[in-house]
Biopython code that builds the backbone (N, CA, C, O; Angstrom):
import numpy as np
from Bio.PDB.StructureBuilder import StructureBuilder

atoms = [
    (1, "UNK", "N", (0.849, -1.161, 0.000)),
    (1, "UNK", "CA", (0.000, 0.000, 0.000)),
    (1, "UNK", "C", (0.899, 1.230, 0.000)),
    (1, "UNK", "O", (1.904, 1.305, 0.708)),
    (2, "UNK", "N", (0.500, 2.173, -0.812)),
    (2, "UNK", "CA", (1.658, 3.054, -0.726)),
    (2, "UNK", "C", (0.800, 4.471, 0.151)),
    (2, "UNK", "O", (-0.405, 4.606, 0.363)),
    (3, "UNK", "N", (1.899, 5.341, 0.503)),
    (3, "UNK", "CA", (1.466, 5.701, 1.324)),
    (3, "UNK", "C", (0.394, 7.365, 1.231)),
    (3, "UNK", "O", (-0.066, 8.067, 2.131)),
    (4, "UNK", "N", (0.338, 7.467, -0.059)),
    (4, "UNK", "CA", (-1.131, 8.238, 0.013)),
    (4, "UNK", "C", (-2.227, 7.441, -0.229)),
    (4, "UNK", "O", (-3.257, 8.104, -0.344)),
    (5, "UNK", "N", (-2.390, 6.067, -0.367)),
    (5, "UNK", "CA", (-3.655, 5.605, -0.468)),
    (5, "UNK", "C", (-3.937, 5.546, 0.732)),
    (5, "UNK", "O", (-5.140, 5.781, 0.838)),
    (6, "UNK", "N", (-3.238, 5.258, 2.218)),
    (6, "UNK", "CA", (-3.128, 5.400, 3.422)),
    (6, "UNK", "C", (-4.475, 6.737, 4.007)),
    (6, "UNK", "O", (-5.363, 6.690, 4.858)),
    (7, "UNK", "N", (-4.107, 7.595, 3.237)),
    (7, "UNK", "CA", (-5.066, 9.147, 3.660)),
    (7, "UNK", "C", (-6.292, 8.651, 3.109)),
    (7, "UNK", "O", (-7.192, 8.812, 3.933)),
    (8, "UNK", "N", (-6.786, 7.992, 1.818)),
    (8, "UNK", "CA", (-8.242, 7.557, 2.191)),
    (8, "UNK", "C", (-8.475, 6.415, 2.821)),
    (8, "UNK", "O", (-9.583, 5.962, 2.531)),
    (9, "UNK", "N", (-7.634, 5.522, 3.858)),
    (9, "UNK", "CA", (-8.520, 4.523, 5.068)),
    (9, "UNK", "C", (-8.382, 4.947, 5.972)),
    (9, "UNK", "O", (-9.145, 4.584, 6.867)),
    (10, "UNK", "N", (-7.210, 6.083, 6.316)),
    (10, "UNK", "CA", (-7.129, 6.468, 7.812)),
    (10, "UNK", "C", (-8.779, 6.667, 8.204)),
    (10, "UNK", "O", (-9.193, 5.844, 9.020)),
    (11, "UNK", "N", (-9.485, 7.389, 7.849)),
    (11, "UNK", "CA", (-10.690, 7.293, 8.733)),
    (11, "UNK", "C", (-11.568, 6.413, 9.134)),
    (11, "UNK", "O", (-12.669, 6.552, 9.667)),
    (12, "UNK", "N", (-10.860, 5.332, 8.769)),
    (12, "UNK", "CA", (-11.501, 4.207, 8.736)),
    (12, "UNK", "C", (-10.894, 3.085, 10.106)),
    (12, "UNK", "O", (-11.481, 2.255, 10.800)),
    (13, "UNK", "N", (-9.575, 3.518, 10.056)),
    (13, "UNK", "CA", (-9.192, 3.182, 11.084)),
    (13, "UNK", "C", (-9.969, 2.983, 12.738)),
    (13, "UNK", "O", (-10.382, 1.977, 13.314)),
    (14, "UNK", "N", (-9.932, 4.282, 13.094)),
    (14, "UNK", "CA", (-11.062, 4.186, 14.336)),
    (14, "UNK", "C", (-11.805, 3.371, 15.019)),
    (14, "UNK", "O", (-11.988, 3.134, 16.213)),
    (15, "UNK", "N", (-12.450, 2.743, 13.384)),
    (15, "UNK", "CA", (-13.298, 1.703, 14.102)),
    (15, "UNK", "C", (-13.029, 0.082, 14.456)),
    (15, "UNK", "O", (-13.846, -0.838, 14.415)),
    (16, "UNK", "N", (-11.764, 0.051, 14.777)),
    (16, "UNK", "CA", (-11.097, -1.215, 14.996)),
    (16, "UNK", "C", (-10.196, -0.991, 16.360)),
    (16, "UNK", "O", (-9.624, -1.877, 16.995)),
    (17, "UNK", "N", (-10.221, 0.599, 16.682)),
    (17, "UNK", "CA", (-9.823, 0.905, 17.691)),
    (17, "UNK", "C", (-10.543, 0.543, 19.085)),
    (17, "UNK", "O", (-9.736, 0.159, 19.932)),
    (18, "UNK", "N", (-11.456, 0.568, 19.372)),
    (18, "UNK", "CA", (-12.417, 0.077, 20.407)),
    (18, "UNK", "C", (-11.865, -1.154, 21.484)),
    (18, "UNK", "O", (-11.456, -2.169, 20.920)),
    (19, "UNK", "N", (-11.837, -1.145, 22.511)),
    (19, "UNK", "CA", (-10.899, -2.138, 23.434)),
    (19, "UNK", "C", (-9.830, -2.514, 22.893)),
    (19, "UNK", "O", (-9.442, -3.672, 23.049)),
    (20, "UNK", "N", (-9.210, -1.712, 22.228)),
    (20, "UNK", "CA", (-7.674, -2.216, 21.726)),
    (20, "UNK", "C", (-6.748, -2.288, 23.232)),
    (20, "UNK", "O", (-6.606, -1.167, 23.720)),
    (21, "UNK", "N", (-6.194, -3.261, 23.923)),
    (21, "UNK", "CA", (-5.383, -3.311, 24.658)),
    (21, "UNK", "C", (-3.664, -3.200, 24.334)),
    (21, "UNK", "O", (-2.908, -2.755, 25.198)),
    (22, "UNK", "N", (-3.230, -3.597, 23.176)),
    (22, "UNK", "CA", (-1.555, -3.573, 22.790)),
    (22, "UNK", "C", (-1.670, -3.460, 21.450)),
    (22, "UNK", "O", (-2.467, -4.114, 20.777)),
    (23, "UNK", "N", (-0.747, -2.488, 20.945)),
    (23, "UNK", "CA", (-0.619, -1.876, 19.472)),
    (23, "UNK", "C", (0.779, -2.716, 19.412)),
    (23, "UNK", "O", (1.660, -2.674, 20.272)),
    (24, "UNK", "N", (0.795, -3.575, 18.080)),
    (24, "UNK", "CA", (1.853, -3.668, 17.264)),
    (24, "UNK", "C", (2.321, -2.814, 16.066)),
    (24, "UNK", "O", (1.793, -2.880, 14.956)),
    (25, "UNK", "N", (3.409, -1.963, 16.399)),
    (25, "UNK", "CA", (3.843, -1.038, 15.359)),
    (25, "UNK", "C", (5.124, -1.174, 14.314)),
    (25, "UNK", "O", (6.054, -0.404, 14.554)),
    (26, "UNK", "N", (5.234, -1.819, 13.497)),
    (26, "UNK", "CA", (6.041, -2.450, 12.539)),
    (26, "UNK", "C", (7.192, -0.847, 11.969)),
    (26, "UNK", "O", (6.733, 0.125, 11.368)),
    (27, "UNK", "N", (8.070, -0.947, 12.214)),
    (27, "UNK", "CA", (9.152, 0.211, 11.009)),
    (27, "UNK", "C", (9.941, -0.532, 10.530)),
    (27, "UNK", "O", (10.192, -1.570, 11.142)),
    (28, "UNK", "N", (10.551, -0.271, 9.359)),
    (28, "UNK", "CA", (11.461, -0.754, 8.235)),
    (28, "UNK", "C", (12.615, -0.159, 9.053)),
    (28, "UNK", "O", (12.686, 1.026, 9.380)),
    (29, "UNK", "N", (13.513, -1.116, 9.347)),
    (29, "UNK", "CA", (14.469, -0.306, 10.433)),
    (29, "UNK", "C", (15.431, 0.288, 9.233)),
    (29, "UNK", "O", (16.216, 1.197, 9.504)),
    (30, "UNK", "N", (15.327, -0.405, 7.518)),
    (30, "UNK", "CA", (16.512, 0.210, 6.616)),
    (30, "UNK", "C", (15.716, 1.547, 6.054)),
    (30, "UNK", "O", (16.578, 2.371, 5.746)),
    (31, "UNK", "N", (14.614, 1.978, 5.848)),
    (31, "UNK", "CA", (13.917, 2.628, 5.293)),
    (31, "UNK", "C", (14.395, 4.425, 6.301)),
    (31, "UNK", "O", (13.671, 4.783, 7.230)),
    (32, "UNK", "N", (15.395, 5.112, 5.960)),
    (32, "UNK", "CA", (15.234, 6.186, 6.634)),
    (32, "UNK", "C", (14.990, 7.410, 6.336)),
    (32, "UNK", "O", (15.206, 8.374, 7.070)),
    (33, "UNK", "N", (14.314, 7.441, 4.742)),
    (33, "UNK", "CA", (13.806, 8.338, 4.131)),
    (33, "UNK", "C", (12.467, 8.820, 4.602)),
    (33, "UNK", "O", (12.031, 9.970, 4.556)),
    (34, "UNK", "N", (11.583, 7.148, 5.314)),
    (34, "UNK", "CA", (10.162, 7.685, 5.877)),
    (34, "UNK", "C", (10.167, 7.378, 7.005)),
    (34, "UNK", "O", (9.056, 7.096, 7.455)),
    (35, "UNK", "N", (10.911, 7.321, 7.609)),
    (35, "UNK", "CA", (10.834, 7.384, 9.517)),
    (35, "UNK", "C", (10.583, 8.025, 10.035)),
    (35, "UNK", "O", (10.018, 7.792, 11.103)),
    (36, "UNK", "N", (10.912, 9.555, 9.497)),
    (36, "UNK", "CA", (9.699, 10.590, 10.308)),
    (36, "UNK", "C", (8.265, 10.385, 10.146)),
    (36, "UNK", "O", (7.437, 10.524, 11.046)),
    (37, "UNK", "N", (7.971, 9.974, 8.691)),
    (37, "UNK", "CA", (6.495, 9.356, 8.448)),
    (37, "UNK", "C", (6.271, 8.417, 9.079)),
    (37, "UNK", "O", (5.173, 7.989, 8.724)),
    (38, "UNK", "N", (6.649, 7.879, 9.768)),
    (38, "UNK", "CA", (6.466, 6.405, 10.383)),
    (38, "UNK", "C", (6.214, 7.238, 11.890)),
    (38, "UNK", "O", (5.449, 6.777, 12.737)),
    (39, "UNK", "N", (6.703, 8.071, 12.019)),
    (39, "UNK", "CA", (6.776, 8.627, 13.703)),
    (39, "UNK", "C", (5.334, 9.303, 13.344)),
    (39, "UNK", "O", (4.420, 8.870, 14.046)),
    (40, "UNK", "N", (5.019, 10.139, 12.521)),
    (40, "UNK", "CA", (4.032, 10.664, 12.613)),
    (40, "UNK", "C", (2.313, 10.215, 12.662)),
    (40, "UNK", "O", (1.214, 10.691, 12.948)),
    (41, "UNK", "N", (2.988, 8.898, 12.145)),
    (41, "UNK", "CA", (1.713, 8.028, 11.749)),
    (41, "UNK", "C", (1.482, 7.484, 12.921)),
    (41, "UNK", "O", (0.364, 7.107, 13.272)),
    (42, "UNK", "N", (2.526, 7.400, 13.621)),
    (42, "UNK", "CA", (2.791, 6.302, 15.084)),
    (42, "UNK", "C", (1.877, 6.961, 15.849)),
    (42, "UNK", "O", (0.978, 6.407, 16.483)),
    (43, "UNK", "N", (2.147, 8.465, 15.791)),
    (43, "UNK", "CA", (1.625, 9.835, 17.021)),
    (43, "UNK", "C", (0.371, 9.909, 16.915)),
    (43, "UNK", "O", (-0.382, 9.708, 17.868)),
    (44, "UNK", "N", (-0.106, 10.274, 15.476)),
    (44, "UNK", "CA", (-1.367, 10.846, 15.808)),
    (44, "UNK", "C", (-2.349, 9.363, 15.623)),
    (44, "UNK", "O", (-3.552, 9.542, 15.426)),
    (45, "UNK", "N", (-1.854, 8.005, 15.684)),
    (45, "UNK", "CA", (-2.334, 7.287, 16.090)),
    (45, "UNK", "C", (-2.489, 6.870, 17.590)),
    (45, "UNK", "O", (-3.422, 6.135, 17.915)),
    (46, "UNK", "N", (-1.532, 7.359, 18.564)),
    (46, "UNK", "CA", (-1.755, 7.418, 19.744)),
    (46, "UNK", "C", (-2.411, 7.884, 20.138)),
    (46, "UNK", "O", (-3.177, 7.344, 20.936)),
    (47, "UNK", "N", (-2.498, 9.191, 19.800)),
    (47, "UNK", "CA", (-3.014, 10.758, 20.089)),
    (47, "UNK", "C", (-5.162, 10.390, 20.254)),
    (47, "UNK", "O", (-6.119, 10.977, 20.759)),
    (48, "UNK", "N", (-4.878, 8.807, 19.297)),
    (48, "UNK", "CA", (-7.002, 8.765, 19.035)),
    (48, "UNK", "C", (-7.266, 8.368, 21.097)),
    (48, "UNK", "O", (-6.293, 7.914, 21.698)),
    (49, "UNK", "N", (-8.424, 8.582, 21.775)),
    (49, "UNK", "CA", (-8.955, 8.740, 22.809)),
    (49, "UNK", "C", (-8.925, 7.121, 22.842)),
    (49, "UNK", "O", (-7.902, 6.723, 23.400)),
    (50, "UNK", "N", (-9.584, 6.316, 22.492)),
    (50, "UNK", "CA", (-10.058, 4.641, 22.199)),
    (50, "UNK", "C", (-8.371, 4.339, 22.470)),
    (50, "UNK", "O", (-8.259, 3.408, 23.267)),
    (51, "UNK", "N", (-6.958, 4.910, 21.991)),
    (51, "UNK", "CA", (-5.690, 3.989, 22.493)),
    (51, "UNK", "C", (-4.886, 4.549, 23.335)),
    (51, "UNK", "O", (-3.663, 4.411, 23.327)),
    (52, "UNK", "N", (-5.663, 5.354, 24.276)),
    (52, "UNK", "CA", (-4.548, 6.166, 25.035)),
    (52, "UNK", "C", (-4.053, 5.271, 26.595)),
    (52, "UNK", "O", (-3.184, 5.554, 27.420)),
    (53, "UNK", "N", (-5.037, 4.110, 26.530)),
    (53, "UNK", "CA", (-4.230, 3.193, 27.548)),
    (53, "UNK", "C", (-3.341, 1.655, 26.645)),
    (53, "UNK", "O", (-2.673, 0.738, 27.122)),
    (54, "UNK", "N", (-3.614, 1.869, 25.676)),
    (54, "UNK", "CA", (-2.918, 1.018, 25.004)),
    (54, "UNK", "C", (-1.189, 0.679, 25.390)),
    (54, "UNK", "O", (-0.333, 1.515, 25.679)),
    (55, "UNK", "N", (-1.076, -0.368, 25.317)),
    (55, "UNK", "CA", (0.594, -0.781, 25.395)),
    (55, "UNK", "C", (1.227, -0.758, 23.980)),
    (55, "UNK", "O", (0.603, -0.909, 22.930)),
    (56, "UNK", "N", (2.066, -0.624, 24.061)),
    (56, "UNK", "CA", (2.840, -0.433, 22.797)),
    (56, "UNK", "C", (4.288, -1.147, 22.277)),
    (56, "UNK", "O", (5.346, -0.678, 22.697)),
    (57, "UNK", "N", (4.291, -2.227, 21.404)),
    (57, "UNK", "CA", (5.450, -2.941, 21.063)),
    (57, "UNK", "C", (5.726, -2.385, 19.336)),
    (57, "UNK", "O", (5.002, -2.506, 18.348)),
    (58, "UNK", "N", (7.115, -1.735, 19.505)),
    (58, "UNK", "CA", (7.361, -1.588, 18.149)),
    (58, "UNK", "C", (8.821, -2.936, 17.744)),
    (58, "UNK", "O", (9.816, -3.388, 18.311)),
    (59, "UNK", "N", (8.208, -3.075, 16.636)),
    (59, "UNK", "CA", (9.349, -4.325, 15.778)),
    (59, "UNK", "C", (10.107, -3.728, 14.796)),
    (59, "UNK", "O", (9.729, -3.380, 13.677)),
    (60, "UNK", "N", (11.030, -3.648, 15.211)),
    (60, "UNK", "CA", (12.017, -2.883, 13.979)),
    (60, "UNK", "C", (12.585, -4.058, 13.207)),
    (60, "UNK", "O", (13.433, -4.882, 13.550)),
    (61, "UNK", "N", (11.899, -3.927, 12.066)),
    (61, "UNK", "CA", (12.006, -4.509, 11.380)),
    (61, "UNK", "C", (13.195, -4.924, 10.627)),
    (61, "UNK", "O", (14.037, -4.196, 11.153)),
    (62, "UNK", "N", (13.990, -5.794, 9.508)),
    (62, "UNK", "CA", (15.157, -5.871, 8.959)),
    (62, "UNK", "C", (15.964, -5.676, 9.201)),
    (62, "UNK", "O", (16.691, -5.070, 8.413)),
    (63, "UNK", "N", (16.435, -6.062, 10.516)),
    (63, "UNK", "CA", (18.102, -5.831, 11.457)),
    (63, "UNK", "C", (19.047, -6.538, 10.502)),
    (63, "UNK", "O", (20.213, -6.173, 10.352)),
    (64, "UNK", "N", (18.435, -7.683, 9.788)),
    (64, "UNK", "CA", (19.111, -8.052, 8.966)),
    (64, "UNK", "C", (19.933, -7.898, 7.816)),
    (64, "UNK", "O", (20.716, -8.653, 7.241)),
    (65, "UNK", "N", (19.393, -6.219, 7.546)),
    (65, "UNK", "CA", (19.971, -5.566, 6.237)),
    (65, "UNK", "C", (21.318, -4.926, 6.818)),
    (65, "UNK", "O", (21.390, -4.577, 7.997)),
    (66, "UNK", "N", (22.369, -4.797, 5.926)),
    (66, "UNK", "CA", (23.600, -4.041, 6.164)),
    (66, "UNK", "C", (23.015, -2.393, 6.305)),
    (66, "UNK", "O", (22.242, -1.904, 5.481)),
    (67, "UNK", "N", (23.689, -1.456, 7.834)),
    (67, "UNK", "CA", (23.151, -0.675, 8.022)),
    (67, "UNK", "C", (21.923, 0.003, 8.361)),
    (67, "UNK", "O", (21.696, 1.199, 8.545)),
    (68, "UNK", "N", (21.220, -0.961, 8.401)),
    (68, "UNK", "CA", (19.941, -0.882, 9.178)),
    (68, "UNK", "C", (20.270, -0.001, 10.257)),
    (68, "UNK", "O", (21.399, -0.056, 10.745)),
    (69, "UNK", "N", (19.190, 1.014, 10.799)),
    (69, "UNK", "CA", (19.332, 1.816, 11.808)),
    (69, "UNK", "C", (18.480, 0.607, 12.682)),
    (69, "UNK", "O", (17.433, -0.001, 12.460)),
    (70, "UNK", "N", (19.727, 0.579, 14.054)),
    (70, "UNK", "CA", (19.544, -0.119, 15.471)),
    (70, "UNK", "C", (18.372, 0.263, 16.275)),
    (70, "UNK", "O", (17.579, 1.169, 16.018)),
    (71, "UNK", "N", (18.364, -0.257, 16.925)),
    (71, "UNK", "CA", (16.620, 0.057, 18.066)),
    (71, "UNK", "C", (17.212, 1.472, 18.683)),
    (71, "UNK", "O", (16.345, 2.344, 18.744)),
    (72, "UNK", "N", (18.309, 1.806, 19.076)),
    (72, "UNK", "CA", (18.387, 3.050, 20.185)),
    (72, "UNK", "C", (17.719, 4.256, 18.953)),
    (72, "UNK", "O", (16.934, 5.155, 19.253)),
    (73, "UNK", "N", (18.304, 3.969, 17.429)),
    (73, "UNK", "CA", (18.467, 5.281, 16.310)),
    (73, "UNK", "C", (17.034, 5.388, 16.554)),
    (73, "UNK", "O", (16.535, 6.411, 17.022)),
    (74, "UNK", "N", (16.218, 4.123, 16.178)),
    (74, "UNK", "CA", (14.893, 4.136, 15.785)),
    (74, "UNK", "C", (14.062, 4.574, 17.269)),
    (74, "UNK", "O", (12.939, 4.933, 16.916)),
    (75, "UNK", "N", (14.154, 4.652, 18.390)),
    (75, "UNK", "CA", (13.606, 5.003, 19.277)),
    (75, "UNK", "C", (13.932, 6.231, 19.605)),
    (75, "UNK", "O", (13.111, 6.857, 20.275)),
    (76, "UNK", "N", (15.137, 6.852, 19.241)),
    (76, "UNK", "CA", (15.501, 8.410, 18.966)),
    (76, "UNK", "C", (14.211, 8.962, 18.192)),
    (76, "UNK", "O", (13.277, 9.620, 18.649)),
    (77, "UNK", "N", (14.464, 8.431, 16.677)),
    (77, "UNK", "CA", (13.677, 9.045, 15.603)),
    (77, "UNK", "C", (11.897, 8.788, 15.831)),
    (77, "UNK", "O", (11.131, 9.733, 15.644)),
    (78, "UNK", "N", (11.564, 7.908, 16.099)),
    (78, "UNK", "CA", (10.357, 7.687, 16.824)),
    (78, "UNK", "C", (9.805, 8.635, 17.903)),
    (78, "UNK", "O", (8.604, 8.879, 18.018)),
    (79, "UNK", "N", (10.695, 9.111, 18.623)),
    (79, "UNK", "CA", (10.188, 9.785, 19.789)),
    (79, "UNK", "C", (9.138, 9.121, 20.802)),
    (79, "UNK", "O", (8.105, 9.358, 21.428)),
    (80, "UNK", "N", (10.125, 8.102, 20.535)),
    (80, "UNK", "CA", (9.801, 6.824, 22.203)),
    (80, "UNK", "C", (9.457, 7.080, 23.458)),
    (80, "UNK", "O", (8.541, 6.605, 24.129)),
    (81, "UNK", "N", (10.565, 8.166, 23.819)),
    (81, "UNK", "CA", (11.241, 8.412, 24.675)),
    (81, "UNK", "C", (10.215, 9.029, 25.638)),
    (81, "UNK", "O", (10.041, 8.863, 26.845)),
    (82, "UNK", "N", (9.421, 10.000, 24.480)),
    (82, "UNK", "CA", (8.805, 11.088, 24.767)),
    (82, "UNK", "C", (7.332, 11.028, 25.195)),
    (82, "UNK", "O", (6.588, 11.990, 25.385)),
    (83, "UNK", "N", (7.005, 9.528, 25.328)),
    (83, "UNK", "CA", (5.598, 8.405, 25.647)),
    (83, "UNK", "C", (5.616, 8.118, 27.122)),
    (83, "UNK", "O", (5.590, 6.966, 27.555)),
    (84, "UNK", "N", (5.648, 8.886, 27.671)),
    (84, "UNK", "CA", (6.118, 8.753, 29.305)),
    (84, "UNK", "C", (5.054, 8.569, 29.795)),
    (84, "UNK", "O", (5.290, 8.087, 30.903)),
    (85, "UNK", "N", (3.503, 8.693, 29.592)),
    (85, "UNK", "CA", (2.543, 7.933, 30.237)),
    (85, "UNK", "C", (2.001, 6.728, 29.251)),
    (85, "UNK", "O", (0.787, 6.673, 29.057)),
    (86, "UNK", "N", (2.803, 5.830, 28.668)),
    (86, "UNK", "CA", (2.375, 4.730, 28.216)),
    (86, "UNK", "C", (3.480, 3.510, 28.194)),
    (86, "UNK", "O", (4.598, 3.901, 27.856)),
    (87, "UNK", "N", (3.413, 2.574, 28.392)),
    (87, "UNK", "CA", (4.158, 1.427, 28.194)),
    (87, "UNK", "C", (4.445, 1.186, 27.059)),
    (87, "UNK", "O", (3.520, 1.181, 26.246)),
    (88, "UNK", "N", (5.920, 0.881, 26.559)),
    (88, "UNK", "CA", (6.317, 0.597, 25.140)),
    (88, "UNK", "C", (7.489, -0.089, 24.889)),
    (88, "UNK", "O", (8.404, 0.103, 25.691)),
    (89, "UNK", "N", (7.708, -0.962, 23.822)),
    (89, "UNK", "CA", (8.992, -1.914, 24.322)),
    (89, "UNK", "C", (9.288, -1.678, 22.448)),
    (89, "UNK", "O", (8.416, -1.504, 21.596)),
    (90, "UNK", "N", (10.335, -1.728, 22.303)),
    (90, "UNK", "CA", (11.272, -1.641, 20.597)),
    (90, "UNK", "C", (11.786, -3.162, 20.790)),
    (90, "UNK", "O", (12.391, -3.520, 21.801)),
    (91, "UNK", "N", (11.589, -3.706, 20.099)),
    (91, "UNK", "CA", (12.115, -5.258, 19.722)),
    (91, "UNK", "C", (12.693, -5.363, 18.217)),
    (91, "UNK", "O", (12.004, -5.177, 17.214)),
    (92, "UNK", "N", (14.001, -5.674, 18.219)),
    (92, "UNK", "CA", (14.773, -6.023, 16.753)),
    (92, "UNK", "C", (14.114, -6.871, 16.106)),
    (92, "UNK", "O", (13.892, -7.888, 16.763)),
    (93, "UNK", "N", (13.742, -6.870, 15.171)),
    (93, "UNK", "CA", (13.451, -7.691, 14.768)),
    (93, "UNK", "C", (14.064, -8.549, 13.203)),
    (93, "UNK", "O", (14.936, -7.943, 12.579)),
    (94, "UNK", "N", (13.608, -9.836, 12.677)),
    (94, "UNK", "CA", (13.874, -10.216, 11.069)),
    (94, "UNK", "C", (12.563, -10.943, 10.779)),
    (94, "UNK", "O", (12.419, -12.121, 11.106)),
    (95, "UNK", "N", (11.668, -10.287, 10.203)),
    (95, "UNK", "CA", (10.484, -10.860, 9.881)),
    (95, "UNK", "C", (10.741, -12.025, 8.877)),
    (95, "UNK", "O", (9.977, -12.987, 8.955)),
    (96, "UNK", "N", (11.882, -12.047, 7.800)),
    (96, "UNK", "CA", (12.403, -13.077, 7.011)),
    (96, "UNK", "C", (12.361, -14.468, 7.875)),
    (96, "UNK", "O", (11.539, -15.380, 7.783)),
    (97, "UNK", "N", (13.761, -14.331, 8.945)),
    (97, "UNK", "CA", (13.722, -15.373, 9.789)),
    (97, "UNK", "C", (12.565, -15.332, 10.769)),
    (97, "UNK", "O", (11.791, -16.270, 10.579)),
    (98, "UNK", "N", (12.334, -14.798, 11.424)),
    (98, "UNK", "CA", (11.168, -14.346, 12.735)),
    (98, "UNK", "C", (12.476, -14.187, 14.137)),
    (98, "UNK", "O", (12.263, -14.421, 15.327)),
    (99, "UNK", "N", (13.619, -13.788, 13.598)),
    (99, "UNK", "CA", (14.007, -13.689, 14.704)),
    (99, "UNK", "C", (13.796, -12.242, 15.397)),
    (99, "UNK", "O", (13.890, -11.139, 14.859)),
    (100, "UNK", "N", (13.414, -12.622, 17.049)),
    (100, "UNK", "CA", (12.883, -11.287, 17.318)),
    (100, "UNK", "C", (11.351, -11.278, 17.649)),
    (100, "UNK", "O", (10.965, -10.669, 18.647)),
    (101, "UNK", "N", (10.514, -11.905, 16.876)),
    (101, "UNK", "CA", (9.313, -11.895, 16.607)),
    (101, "UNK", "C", (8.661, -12.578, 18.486)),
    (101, "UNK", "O", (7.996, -12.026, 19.363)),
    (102, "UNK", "N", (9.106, -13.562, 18.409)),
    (102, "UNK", "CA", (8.632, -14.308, 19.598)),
    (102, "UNK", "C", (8.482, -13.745, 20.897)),
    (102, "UNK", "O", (7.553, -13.856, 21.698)),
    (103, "UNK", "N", (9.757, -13.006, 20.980)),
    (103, "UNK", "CA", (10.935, -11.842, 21.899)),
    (103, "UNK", "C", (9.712, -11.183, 22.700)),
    (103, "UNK", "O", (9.354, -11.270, 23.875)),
    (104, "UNK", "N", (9.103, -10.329, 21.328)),
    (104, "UNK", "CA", (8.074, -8.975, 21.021)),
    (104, "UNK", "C", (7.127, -9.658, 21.588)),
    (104, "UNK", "O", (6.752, -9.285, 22.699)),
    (105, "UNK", "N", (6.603, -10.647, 21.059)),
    (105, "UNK", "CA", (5.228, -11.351, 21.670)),
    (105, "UNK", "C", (5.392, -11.581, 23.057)),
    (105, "UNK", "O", (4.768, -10.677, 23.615)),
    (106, "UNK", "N", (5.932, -12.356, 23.941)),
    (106, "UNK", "CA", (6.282, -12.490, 24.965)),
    (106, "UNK", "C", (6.070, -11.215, 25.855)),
    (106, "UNK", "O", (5.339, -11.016, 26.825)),
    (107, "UNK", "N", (6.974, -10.415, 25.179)),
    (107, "UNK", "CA", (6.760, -8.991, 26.169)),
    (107, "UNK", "C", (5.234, -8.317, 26.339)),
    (107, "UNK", "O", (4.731, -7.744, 27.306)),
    (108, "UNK", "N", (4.865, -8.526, 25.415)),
    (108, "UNK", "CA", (3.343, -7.876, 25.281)),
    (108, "UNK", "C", (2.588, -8.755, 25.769)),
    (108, "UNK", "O", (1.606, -8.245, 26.308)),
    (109, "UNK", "N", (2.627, -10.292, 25.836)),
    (109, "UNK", "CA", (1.795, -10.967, 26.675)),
    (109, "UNK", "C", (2.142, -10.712, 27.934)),
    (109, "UNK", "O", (1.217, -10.293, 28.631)),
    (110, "UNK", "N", (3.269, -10.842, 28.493)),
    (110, "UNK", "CA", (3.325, -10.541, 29.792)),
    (110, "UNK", "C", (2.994, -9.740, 30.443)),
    (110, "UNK", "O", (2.578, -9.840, 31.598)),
    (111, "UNK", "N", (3.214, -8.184, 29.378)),
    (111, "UNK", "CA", (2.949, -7.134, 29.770)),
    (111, "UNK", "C", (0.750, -6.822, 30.097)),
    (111, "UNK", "O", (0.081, -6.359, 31.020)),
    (112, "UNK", "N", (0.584, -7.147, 29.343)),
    (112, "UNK", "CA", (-0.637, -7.826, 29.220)),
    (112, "UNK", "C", (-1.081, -7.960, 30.420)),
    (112, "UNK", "O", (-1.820, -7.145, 30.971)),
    (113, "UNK", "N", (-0.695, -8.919, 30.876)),
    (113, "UNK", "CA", (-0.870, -9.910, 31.820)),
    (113, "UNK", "C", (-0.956, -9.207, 33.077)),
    (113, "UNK", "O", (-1.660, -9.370, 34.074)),
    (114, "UNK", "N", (0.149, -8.196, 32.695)),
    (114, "UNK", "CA", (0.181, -7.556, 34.652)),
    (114, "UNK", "C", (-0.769, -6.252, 34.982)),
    (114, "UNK", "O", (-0.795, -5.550, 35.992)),
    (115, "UNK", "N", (-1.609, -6.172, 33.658)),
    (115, "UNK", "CA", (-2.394, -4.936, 33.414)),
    (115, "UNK", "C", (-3.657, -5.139, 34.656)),
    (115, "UNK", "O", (-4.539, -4.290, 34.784)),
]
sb = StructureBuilder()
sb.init_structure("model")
sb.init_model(0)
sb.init_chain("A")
sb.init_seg("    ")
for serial, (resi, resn, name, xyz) in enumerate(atoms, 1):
    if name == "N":
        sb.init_residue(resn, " ", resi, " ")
    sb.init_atom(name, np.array(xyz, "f"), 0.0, 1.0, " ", f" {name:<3s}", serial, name[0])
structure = sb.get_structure()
C-alpha cells in the first residue's frame, strides 16, 4: 500500500480501535527516508482517545539488512522516549527469519498480563 492511499482509510481506522489493549507497530528499520512518516503516523495514532491506555510494542524490522538503523536510532527518531505515560517496548526484529518476533510477543503478553 503506498502511502497516500493510506489518507483515504485512515478514517476508517477508528473503528477497529475500540478495546484495543496492545498496538503492534512495525518500522522498516533500513527505510530512513520515511521514519519521520512512520513517527508521525505512530503519534497521531496514539493521540485517538479509544488507544490512550494502550501498550505499545514496536518491531524494527530488517536488522538483517547491512546498516539498518539499530533500536536506540529508531527510538531516537520515533520519539519513544517522549511516551512517558504509556508502556512501550522496541524489539529487533527479522520478519524473514522471525528472529525477534517471539521476543516482542512475549513482552506484550506478559505485559498484558500484569495490566
Amino acid at each position: 500500500m503506498t502511502p497516500g492511499s493510506q489518507d483515504k482509510i485512515r478514517p476508517l481506522w477508528r473503528h477497529y480501535f475500540l478495546n484495543i489493549q496492545g498496538i503492534i507497530f512495525v518500522v522498516d528499520s533500513n527505510d530512513r527516508v520515511r521514519v519521520d512518516e512512520a513517527r508521525d503516523e505512530l503519534m497521531r495514532m496514539l493521540d485517538e482517545d479509544d488507544l490512550r491506555g494502550a501498550i505499545l510494542l514496536v518491531f524494527a524490522n530488517k536488522q538483517d539488512v547491512p546498516y539498518a538503523m539499530n533500536t536506540a536510532e529508531i527510538t531516537e527518531k520515533l520519539g519513544l522516549h517522549s511516551l512517558r505515560q504509556r508502556l512501550w517496548y522496541i524489539q529487533p526484529t527479522c520478519a524473514i527469519s522471525g528472529d525477534g518476533l517471539h521476543e516482542g510477543l512475549e513482552w506484550l503478553d506478559s505485559s498484558l498480563k500484569r495490566q
